[in-house]
PyMOL Python script that loads the backbone (N, CA, C, O; Angstrom):
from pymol import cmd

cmd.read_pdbstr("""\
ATOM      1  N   UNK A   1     128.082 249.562  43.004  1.00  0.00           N
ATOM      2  CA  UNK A   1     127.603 250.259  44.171  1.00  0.00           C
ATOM      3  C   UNK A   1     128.588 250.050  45.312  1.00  0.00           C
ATOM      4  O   UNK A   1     128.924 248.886  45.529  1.00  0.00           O
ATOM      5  N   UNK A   2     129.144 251.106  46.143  1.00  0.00           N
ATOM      6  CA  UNK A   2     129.534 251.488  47.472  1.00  0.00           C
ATOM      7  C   UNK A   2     128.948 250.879  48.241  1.00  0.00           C
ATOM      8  O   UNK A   2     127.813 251.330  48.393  1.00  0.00           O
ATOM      9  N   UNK A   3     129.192 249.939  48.900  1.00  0.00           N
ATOM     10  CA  UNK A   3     129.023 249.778  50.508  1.00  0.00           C
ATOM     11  C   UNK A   3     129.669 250.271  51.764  1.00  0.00           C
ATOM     12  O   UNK A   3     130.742 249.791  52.128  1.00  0.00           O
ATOM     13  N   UNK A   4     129.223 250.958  52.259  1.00  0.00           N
ATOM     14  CA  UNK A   4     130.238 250.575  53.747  1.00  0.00           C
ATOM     15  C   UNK A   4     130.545 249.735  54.487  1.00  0.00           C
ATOM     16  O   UNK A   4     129.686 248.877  54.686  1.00  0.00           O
ATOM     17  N   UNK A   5     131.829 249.601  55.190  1.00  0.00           N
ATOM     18  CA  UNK A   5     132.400 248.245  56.168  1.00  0.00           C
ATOM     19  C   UNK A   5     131.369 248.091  57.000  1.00  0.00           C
ATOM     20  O   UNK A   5     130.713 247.049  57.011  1.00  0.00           O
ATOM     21  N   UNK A   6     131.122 249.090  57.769  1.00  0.00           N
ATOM     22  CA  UNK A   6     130.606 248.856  58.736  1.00  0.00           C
ATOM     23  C   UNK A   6     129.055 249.704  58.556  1.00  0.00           C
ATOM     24  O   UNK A   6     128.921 250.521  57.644  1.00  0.00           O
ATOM     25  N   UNK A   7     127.829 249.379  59.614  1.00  0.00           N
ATOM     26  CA  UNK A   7     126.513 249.687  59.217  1.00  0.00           C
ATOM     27  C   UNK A   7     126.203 249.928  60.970  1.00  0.00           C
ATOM     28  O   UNK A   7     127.059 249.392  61.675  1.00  0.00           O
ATOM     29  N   UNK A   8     125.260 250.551  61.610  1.00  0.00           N
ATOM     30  CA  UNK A   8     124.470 250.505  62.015  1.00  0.00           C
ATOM     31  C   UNK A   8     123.112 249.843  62.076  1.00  0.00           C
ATOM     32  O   UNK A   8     122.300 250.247  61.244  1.00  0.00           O
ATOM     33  N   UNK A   9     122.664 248.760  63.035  1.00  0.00           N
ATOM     34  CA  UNK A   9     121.460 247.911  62.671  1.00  0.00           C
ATOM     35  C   UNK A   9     121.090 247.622  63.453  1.00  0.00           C
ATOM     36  O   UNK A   9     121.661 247.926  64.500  1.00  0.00           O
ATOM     37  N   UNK A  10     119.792 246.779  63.491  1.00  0.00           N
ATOM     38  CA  UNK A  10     118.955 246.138  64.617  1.00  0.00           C
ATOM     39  C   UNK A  10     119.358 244.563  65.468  1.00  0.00           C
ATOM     40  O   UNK A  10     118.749 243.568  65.076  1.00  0.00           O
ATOM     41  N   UNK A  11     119.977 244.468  66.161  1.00  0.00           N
ATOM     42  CA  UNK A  11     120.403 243.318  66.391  1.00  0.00           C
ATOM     43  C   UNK A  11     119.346 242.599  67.100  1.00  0.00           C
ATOM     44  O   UNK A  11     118.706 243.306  67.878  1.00  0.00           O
ATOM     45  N   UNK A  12     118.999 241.365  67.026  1.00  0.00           N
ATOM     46  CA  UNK A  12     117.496 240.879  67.533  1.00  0.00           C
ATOM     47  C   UNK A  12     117.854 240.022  68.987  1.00  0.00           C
ATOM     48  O   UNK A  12     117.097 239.944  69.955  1.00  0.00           O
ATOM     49  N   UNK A  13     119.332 239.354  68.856  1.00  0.00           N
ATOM     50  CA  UNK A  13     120.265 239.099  70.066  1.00  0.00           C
ATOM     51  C   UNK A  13     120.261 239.927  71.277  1.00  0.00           C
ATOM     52  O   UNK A  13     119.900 239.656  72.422  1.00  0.00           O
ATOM     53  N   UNK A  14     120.823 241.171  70.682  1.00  0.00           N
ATOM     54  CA  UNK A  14     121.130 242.240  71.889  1.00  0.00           C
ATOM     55  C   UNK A  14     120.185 242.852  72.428  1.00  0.00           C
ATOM     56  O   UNK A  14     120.026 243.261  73.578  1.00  0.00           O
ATOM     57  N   UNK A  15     119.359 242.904  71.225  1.00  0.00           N
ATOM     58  CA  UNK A  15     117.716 244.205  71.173  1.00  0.00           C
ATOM     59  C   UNK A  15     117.959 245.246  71.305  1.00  0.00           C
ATOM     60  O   UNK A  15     117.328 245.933  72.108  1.00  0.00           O
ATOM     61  N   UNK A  16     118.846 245.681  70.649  1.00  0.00           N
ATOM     62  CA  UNK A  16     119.712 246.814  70.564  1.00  0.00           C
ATOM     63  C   UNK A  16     120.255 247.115  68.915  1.00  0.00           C
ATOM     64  O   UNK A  16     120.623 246.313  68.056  1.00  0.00           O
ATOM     65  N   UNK A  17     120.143 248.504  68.882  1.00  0.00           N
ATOM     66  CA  UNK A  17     121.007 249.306  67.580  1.00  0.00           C
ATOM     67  C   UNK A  17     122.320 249.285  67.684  1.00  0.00           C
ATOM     68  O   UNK A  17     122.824 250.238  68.279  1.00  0.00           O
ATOM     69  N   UNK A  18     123.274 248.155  67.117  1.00  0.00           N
ATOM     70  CA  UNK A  18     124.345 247.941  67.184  1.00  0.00           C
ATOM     71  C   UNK A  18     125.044 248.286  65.851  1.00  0.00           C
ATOM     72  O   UNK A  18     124.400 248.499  64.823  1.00  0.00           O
ATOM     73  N   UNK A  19     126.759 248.345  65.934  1.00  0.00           N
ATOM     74  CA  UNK A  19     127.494 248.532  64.620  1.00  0.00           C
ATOM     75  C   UNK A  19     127.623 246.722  64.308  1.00  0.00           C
ATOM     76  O   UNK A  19     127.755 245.752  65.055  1.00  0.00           O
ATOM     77  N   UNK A  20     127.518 246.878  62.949  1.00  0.00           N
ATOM     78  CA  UNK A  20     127.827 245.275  61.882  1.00  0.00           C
ATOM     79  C   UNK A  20     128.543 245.995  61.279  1.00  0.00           C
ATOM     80  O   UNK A  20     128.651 247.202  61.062  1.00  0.00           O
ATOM     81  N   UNK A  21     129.416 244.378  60.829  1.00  0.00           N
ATOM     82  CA  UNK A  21     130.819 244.550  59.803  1.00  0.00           C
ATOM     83  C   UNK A  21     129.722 243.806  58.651  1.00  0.00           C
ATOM     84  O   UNK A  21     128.855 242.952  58.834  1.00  0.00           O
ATOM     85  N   UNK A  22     130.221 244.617  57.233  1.00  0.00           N
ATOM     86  CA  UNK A  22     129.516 243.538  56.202  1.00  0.00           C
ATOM     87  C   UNK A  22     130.526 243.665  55.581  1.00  0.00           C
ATOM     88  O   UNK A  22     131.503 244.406  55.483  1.00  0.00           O
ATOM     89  N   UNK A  23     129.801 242.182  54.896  1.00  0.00           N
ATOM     90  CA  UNK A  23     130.626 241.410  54.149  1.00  0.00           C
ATOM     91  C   UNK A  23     129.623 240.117  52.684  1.00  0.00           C
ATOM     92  O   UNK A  23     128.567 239.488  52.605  1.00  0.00           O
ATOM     93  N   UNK A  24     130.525 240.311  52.065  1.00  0.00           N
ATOM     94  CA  UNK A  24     129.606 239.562  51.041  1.00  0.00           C
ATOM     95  C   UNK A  24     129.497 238.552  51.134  1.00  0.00           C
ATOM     96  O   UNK A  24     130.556 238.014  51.457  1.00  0.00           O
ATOM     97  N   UNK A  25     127.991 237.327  50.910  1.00  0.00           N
ATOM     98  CA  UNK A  25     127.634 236.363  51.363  1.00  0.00           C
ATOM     99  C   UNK A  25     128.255 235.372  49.912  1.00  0.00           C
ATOM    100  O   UNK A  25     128.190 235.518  48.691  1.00  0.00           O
ATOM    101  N   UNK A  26     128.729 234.562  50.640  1.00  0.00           N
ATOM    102  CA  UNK A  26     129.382 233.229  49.521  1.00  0.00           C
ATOM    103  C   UNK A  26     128.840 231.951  49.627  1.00  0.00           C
ATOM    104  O   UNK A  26     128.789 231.258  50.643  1.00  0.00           O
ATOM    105  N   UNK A  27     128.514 231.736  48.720  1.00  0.00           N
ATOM    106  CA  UNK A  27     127.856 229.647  48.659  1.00  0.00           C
ATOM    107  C   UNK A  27     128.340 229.210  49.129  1.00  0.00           C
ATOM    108  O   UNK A  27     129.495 229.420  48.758  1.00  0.00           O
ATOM    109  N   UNK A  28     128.299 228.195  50.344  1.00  0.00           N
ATOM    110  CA  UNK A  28     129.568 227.246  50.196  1.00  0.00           C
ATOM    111  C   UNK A  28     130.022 226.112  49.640  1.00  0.00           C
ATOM    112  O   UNK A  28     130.077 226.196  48.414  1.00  0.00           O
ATOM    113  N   UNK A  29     130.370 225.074  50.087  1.00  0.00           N
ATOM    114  CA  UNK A  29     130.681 224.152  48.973  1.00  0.00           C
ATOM    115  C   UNK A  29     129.296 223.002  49.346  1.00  0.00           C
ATOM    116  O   UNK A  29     128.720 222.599  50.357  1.00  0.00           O
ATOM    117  N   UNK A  30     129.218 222.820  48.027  1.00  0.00           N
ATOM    118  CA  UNK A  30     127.704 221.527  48.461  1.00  0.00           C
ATOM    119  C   UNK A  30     128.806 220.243  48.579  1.00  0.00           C
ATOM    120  O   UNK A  30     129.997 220.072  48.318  1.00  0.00           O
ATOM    121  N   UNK A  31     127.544 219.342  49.200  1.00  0.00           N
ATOM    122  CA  UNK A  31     127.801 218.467  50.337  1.00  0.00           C
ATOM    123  C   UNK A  31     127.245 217.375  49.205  1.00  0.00           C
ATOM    124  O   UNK A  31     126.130 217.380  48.683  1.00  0.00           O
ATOM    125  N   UNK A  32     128.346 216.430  48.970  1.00  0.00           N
ATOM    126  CA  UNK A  32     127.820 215.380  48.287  1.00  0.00           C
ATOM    127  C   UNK A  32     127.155 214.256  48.619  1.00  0.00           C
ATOM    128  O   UNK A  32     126.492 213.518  47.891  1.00  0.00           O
ATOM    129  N   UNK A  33     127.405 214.174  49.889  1.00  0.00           N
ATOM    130  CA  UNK A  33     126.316 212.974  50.926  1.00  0.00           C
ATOM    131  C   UNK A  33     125.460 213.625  51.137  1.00  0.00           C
ATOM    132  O   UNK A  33     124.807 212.987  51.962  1.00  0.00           O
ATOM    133  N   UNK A  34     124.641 215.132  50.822  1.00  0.00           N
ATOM    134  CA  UNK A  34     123.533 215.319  51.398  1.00  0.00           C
ATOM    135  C   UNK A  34     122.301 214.780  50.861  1.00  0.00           C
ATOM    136  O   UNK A  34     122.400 214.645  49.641  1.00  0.00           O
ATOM    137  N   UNK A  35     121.465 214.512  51.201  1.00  0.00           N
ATOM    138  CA  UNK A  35     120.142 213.710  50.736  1.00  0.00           C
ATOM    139  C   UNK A  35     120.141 214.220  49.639  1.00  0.00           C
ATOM    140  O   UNK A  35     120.786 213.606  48.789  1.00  0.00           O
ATOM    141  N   UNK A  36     119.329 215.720  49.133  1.00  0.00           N
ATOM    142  CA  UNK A  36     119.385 216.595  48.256  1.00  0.00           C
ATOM    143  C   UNK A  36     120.086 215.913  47.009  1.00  0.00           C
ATOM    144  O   UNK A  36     119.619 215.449  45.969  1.00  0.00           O
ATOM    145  N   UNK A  37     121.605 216.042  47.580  1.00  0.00           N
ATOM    146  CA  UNK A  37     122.776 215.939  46.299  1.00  0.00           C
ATOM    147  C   UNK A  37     122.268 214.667  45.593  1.00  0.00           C
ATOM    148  O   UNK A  37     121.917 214.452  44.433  1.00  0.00           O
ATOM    149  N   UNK A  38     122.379 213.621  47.097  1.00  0.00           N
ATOM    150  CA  UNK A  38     122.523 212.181  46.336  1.00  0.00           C
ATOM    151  C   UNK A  38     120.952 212.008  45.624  1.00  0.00           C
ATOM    152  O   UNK A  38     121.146 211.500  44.520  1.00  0.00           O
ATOM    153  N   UNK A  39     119.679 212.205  45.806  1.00  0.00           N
ATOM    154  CA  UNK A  39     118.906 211.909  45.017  1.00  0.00           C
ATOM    155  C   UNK A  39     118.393 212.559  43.582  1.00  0.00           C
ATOM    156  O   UNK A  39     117.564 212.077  42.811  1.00  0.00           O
ATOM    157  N   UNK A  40     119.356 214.170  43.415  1.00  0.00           N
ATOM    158  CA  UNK A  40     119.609 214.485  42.397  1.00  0.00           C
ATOM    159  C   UNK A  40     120.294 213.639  41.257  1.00  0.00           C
ATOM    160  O   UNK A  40     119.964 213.382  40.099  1.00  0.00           O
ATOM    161  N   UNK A  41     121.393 213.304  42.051  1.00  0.00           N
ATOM    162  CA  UNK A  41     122.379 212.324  41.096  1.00  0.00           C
ATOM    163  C   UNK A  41     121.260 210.963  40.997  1.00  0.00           C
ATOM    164  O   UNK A  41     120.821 210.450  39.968  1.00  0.00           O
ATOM    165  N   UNK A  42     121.067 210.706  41.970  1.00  0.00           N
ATOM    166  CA  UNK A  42     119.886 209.318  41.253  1.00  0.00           C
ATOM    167  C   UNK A  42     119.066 209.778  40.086  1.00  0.00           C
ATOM    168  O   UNK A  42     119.078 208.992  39.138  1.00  0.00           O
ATOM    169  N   UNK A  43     118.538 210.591  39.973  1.00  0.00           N
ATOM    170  CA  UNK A  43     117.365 210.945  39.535  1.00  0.00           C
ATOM    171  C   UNK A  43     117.937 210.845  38.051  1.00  0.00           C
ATOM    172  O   UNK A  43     117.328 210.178  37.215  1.00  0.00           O
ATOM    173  N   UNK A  44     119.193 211.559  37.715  1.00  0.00           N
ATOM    174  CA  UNK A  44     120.128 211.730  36.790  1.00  0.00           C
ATOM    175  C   UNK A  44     120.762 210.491  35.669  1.00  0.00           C
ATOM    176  O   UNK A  44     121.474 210.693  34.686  1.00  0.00           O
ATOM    177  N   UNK A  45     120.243 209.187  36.181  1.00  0.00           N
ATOM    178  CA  UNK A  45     120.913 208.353  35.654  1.00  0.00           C
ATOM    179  C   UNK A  45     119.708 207.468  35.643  1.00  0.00           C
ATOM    180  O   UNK A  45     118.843 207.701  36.487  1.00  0.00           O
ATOM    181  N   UNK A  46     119.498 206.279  34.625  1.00  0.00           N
ATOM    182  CA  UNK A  46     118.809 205.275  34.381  1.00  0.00           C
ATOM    183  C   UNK A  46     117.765 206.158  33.068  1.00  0.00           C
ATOM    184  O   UNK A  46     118.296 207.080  32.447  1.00  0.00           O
ATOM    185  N   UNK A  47     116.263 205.750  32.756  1.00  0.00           N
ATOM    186  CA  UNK A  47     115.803 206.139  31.808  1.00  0.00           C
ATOM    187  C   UNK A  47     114.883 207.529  32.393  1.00  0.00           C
ATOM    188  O   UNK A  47     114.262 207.491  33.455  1.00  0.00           O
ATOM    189  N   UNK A  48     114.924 208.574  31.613  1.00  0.00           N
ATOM    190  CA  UNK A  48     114.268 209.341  32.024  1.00  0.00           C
ATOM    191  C   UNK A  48     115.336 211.209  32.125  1.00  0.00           C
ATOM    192  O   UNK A  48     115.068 212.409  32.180  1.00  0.00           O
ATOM    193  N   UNK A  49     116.255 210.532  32.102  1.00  0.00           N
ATOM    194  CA  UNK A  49     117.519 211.829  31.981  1.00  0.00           C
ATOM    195  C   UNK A  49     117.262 212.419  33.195  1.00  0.00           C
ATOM    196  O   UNK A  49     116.721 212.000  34.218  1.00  0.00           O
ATOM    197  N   UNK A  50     117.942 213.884  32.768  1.00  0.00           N
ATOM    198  CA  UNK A  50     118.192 215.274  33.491  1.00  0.00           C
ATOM    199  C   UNK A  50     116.671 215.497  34.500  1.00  0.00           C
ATOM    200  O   UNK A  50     115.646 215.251  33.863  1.00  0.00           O
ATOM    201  N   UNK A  51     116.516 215.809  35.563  1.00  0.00           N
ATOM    202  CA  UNK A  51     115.554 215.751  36.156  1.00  0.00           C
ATOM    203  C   UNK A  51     114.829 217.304  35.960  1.00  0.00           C
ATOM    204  O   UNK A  51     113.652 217.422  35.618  1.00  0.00           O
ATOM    205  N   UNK A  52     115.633 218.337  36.204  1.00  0.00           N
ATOM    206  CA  UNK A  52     115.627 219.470  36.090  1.00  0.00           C
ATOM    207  C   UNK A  52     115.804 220.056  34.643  1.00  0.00           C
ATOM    208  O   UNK A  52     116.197 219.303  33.752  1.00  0.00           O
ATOM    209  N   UNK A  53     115.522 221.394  34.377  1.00  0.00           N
ATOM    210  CA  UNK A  53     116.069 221.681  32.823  1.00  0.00           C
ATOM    211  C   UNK A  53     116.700 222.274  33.213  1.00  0.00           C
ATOM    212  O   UNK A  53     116.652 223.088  34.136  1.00  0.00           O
ATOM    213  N   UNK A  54     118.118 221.647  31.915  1.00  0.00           N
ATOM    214  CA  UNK A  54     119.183 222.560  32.304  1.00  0.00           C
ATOM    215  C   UNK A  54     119.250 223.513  31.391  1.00  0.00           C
ATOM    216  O   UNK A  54     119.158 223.141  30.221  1.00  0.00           O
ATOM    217  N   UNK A  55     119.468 225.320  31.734  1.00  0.00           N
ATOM    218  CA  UNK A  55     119.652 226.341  31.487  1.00  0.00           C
ATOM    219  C   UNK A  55     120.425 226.441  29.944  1.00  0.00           C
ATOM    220  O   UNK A  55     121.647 226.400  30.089  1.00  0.00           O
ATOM    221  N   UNK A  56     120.196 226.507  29.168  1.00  0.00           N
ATOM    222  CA  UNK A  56     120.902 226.652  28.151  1.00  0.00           C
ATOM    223  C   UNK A  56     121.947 227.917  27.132  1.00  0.00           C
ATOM    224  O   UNK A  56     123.018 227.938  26.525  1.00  0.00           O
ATOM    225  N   UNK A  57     120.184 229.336  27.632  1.00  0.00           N
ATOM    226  CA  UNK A  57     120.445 230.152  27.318  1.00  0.00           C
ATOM    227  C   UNK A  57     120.841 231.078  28.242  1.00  0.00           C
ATOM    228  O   UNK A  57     120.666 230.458  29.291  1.00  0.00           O
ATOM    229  N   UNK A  58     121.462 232.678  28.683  1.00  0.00           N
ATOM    230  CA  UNK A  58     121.144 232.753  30.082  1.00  0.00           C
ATOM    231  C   UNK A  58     120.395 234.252  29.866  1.00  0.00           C
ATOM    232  O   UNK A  58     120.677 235.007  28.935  1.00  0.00           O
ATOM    233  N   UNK A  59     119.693 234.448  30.587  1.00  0.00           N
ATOM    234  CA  UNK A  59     118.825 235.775  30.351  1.00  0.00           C
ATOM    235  C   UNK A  59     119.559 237.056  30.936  1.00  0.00           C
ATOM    236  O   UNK A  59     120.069 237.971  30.290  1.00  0.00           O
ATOM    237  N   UNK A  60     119.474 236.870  32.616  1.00  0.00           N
ATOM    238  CA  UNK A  60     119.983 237.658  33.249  1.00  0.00           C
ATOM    239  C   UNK A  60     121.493 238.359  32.969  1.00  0.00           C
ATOM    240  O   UNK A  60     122.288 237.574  32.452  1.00  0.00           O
ATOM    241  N   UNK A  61     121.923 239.484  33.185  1.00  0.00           N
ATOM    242  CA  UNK A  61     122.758 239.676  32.910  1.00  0.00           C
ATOM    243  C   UNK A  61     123.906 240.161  34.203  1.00  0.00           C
ATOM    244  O   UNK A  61     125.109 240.410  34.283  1.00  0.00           O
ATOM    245  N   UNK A  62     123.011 240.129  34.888  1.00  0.00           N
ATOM    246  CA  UNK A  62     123.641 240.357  36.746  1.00  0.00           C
ATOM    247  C   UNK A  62     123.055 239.253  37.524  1.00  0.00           C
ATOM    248  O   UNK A  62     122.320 238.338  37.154  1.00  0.00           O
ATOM    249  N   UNK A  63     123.645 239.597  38.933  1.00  0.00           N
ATOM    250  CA  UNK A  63     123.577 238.260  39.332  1.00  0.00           C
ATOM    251  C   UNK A  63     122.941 238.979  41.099  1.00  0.00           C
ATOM    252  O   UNK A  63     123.692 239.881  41.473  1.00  0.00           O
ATOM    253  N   UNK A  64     121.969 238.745  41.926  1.00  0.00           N
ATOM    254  CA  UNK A  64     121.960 239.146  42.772  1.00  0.00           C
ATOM    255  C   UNK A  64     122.299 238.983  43.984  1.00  0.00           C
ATOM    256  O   UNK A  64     121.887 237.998  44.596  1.00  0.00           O
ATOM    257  N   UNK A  65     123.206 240.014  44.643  1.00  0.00           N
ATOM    258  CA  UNK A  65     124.441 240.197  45.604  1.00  0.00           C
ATOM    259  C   UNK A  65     123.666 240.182  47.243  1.00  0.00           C
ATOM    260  O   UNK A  65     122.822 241.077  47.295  1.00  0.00           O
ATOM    261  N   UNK A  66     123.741 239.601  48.195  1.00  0.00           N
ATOM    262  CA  UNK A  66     123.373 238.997  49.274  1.00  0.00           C
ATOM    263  C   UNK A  66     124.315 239.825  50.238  1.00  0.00           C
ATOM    264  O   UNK A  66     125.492 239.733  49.887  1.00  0.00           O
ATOM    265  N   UNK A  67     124.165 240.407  51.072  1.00  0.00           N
ATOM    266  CA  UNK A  67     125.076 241.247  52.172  1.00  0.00           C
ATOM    267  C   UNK A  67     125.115 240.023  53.436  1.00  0.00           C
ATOM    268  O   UNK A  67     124.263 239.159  53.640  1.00  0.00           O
ATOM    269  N   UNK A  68     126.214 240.232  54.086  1.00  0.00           N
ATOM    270  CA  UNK A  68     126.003 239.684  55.473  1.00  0.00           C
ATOM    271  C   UNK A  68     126.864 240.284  56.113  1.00  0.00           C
ATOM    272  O   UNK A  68     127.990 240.735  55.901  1.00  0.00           O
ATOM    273  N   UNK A  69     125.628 240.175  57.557  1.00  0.00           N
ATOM    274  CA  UNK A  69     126.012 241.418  58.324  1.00  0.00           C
ATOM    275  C   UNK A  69     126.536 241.046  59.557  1.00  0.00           C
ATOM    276  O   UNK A  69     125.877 240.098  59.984  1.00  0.00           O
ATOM    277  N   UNK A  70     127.371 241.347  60.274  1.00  0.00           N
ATOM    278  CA  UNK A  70     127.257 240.654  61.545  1.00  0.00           C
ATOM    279  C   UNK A  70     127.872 241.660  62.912  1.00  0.00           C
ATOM    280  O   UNK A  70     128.751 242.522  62.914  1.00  0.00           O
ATOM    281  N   UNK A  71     127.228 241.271  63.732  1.00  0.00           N
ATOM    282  CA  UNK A  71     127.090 242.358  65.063  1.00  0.00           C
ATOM    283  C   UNK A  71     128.564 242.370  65.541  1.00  0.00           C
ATOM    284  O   UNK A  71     129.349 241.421  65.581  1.00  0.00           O
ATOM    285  N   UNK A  72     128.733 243.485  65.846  1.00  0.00           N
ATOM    286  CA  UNK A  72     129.990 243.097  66.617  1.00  0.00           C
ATOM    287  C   UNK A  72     130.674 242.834  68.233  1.00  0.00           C
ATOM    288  O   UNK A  72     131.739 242.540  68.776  1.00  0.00           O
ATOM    289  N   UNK A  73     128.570 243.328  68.700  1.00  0.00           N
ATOM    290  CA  UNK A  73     128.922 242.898  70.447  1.00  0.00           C
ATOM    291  C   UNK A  73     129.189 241.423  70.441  1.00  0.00           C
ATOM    292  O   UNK A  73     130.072 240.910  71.127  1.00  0.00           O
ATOM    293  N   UNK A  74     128.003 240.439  69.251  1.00  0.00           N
ATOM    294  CA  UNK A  74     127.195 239.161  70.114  1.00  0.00           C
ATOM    295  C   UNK A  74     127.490 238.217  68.610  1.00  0.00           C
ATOM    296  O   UNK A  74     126.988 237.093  68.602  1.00  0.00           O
ATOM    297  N   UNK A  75     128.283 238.654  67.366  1.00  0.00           N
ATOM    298  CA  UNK A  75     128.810 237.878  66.650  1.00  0.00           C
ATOM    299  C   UNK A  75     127.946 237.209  66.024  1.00  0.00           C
ATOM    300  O   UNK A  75     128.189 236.212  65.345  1.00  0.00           O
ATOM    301  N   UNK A  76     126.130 238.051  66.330  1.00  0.00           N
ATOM    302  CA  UNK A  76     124.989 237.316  65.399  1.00  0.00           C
ATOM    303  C   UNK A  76     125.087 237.593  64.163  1.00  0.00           C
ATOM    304  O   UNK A  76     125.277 238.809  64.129  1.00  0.00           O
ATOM    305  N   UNK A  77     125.071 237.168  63.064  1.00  0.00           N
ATOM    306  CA  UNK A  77     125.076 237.136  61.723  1.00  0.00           C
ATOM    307  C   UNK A  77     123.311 237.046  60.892  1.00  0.00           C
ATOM    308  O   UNK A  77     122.584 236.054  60.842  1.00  0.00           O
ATOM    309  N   UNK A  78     122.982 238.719  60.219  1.00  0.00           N
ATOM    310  CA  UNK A  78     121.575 237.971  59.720  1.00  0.00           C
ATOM    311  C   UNK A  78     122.209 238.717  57.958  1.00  0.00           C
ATOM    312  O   UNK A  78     122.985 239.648  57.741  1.00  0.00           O
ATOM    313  N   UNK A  79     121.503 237.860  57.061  1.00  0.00           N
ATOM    314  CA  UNK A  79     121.595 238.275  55.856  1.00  0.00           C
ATOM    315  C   UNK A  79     120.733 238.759  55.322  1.00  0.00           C
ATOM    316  O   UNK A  79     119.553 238.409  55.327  1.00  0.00           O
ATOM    317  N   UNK A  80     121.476 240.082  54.516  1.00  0.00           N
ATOM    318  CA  UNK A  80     120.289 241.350  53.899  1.00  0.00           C
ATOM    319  C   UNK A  80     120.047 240.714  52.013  1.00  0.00           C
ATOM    320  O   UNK A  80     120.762 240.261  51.120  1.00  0.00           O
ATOM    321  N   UNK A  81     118.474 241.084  52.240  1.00  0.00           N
ATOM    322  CA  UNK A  81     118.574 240.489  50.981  1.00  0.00           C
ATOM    323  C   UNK A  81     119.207 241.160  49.953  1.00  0.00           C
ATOM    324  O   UNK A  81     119.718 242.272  50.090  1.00  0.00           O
ATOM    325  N   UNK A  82     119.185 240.293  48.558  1.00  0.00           N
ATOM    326  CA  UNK A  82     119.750 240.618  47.829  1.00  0.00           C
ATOM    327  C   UNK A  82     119.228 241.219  46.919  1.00  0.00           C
ATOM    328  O   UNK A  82     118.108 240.956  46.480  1.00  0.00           O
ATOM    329  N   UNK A  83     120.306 242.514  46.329  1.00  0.00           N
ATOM    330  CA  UNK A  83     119.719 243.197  45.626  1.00  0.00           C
ATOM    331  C   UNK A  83     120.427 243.314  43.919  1.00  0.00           C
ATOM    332  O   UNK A  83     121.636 243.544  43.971  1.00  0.00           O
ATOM    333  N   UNK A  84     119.907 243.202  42.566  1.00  0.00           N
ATOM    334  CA  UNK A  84     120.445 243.296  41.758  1.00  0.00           C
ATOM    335  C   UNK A  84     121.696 244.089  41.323  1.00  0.00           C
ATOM    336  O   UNK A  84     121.491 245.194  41.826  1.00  0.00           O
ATOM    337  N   UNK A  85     122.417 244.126  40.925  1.00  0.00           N
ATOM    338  CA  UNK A  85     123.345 244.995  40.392  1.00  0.00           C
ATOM    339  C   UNK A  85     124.716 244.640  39.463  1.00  0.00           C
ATOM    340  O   UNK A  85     125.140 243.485  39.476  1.00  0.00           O
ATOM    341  N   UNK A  86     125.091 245.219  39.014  1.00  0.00           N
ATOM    342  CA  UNK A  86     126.477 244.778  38.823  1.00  0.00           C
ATOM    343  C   UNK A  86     127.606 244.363  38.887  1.00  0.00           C
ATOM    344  O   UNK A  86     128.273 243.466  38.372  1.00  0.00           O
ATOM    345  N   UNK A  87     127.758 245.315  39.751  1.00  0.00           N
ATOM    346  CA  UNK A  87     129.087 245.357  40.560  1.00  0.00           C
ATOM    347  C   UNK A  87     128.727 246.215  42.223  1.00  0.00           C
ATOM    348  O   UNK A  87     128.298 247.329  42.525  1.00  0.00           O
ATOM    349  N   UNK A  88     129.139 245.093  42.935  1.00  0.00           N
ATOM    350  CA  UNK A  88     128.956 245.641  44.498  1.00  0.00           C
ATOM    351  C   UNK A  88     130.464 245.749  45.221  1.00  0.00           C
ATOM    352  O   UNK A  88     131.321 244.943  44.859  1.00  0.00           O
ATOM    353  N   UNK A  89     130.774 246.704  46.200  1.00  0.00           N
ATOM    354  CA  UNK A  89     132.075 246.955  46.567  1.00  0.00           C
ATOM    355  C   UNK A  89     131.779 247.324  48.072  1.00  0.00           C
ATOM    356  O   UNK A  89     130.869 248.136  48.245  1.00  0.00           O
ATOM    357  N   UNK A  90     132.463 246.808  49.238  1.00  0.00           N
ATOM    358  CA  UNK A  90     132.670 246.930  50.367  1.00  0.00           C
ATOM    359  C   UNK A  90     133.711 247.925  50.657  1.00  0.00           C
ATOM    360  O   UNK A  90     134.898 247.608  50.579  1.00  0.00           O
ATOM    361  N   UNK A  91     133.314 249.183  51.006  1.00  0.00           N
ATOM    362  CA  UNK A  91     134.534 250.015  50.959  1.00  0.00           C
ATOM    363  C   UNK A  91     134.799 250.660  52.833  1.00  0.00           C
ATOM    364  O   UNK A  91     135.754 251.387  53.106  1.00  0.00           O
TER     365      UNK A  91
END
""", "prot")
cmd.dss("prot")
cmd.show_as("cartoon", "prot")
cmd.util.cbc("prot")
cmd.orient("prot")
């Protein structure tokens, strides 16, 4: 799917119908001191194993794509959810 660069939207900052640049939303890198991380990794070791199940098989065959949008008066950033697909393209 086609995207356009740029969108028309509701900015909740301005309170105004402003132009956004989008752009595709990326994970960033996890944080190994975060509480989260470190009591995962606890959880992970001594008797009792894997805390979580880990995924073995995988079902899905796409992955769902997250937009982010951001104003270009006031540099607010909100993210559109994500929608299934294949292949997404910012054109």
């Amino acid at each position: 799917m086609k995207v356009p660069r740029e969108i028309k939207s509701y900015c909740p900052r301005c309170r105004t119908h402003t132009v956004f640049t989008v752009t595709l939303y990326k994970a960033g890198k996890r944080r190994k001191l975060s509480w989260g991380e470190r009591r995962h990794e606890e959880e992970k070791h001594g008797y009792g194993g894997q805390k979580y199940p880990i995924l073995r098989r995988k079902a899905k065959t796409t992955k769902k794509q997250t937009l982010k949008i951001r104003c270009k008066e006031c540099g607010y950033i909100i993210h559109r959810k994500g929608i299934r697909m294949k292949r997404i393209e910012v054109v």
